[in-house]
DOBA-20296 format. One line per field, with one value per residue (C-alpha): x, y, z; residue in three letters; residue number from 1. Coordinates in Angstrom, 1 decimal. Layout:
BEGIN
u: X / ... .
v: Y / ... .
w: Z / ... .
type: ALA / ... .
seq: NUM / ... .
END
This chain:
BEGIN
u: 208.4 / 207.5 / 209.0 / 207.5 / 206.4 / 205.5 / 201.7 / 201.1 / 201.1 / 198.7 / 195.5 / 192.2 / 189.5 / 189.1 / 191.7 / 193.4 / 196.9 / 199.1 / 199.7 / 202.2 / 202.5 / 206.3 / 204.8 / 201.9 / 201.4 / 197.9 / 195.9 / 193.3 / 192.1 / 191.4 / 187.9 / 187.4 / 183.6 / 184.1 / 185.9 / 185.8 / 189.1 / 191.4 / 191.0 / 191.0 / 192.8 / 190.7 / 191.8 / 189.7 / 191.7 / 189.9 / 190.2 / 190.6 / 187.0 / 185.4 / 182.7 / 183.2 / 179.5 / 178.4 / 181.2 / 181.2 / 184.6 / 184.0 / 185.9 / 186.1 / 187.1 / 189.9 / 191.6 / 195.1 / 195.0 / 196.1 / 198.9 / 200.3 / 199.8 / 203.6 / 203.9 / 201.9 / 202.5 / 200.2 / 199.1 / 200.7 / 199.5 / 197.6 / 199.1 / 199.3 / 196.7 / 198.0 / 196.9 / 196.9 / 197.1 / 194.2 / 192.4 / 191.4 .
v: 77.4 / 80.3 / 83.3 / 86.7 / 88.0 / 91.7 / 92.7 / 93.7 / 90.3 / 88.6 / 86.6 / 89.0 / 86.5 / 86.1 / 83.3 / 83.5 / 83.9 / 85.4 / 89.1 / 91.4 / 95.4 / 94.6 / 94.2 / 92.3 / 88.8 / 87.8 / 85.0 / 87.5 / 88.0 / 90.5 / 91.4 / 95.5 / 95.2 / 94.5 / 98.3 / 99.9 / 100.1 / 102.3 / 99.2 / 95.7 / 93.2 / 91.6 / 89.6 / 88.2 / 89.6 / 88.8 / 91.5 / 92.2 / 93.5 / 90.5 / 91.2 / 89.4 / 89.7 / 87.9 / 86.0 / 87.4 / 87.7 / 89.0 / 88.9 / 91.9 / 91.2 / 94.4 / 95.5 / 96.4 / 100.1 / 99.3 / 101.5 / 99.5 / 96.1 / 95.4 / 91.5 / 88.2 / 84.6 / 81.0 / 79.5 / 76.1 / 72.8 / 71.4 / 68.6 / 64.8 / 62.6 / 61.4 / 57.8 / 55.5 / 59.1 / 59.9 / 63.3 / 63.4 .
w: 159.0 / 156.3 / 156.1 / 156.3 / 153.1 / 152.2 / 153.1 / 149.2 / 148.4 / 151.0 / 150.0 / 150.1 / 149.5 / 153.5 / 153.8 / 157.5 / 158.0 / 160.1 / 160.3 / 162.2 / 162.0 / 163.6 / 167.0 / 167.7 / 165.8 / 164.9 / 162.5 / 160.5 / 157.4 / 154.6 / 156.1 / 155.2 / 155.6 / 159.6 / 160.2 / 156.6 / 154.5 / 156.7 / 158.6 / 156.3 / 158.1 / 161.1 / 163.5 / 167.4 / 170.2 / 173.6 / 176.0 / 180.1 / 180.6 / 182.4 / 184.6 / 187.6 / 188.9 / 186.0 / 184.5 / 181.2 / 179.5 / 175.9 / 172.8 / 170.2 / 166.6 / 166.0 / 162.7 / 161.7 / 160.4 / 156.5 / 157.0 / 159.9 / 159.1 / 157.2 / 156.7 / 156.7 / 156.3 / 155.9 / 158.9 / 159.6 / 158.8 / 161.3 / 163.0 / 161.5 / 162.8 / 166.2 / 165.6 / 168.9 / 171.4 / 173.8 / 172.4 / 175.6 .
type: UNK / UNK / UNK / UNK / UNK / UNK / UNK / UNK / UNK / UNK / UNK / UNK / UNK / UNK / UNK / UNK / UNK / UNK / UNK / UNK / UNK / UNK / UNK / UNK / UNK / UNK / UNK / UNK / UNK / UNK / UNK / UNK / UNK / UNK / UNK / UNK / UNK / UNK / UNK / UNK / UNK / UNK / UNK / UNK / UNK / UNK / UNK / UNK / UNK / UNK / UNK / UNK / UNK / UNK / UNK / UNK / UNK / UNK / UNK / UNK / UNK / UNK / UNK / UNK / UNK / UNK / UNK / UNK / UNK / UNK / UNK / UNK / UNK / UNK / UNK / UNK / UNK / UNK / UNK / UNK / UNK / UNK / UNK / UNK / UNK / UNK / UNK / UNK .
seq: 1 / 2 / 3 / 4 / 5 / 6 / 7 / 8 / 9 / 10 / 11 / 12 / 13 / 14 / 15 / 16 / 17 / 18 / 19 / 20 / 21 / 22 / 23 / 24 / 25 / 26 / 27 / 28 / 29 / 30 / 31 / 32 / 33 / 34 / 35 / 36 / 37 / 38 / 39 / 40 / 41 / 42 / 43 / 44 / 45 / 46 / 47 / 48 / 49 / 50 / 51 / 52 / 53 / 54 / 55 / 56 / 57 / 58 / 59 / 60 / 61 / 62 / 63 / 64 / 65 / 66 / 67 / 68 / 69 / 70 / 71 / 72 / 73 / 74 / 75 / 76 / 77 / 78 / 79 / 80 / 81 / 82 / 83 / 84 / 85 / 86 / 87 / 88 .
END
């Protein structure tokens, strides 16, 4: 597994990885154009507000404040091709 490396150093060409501000975890990106620049790194985070009448459940794409966000690493492989397993 990677470690945890310092947020000054992450990718900012829209590459995902993961991001923490020492609480939440998230895969984002380097995306300022979504919030503006107090806000840069973007990640999807689906929320509670379903509406049960019509069976929407939404997602909203949030931000890390640049000041919050501390530490980021690469996303993991995928897995290996799983050759003779059902994919179901």
């Amino acid at each position: 597994m990677s470690e945890w490396h310092d947020i000054a150093t992450a990718p900012k060409d829209g590459t995902r990885i993961i991001l923490t501000d020492g609480k939440a975890v998230e895969a984002g990106c380097y995306a300022p154009s979504i919030h503006g620049d107090e806000y840069p790194w973007a990640f999807v985070d689906d929320y509670s507000g379903a509406d049960l009448t019509t069976g929407y459940v939404g997602v909203a794409v949030n931000a890390f404040k640049v000041a919050d966000v501390t530490h980021w690493m690469p996303l993991p492989a995928p897995p290996q091709s799983m050759k003779g397993k059902d994919h179901g």
